[in-house]
C-alpha positions in Angstrom: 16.0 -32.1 -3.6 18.0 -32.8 -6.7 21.5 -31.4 -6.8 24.0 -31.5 -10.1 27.2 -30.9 -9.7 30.0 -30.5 -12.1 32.7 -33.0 -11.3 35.4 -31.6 -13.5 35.4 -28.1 -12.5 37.1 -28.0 -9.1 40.7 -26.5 -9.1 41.7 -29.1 -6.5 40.5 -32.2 -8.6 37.7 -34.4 -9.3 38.5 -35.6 -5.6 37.5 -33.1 -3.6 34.1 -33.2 -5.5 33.4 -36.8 -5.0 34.6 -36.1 -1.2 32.2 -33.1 -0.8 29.2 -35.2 -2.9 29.5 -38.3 -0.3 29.7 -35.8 2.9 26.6 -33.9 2.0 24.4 -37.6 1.5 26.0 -38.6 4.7 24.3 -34.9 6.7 21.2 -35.0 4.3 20.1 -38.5 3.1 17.5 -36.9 1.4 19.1 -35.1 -1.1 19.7 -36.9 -4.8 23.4 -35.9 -6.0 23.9 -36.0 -9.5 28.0 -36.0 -10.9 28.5 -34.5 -14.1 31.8 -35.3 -16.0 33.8 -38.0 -17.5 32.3 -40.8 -15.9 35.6 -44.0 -16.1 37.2 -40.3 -13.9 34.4 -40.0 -11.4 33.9 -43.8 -10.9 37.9 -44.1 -10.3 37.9 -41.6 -7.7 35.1 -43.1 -6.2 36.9 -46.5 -6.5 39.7 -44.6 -4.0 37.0 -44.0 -1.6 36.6 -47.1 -0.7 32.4 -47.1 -1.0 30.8 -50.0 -1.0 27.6 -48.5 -3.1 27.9 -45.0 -4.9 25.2 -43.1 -3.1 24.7 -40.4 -6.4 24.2 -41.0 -9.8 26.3 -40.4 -12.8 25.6 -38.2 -16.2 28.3 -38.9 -18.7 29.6 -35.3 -20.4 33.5 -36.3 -21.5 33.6 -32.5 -23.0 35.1 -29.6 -20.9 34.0 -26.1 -21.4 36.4 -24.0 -20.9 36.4 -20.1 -19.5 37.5 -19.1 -22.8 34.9 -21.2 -24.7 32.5 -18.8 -26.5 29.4 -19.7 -25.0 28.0 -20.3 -28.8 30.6 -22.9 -30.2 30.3 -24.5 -26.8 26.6 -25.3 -27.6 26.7 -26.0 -30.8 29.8 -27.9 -31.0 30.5 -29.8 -27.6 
């Protein structure tokens, strides 16, 4: 199973999201995790982890949608 999950989105941090991505490979090696954010971000926090390979891959998206984004001009523009 393929999984994407929005890296920038957490309240607590990009942290807790690189945290929760490695503990779910570690209980289910056969899922595929895929980070979504500002990849030099995800790749530092995952640096602070201490990994010696990065069990997900990366999709590079440096733009942040925010909740009061219209949902038009967030497609067209970002």
């Amino acid at each position: 199973m393929r999984i994407a999950v929005d890296a920038m989105g957490a309240e607590r941090g990009i942290g807790i999201v690189v945290e929760g991505a490695i503990r779910a490979i570690q209980e289910a090696p056969e899922i595929e995790i895929i980070l979504v954010g500002d990849k030099d971000k995800i790749e530092e926090e995952i640096r602070l982890s201490h990994l010696k390979e990065i069990p997900f891959s990366m999709v590079h998206a440096p733009q942040i949608v925010e909740m009061t984004d219209s949902a038009t001009v967030s497609l067209k523009e970002k």
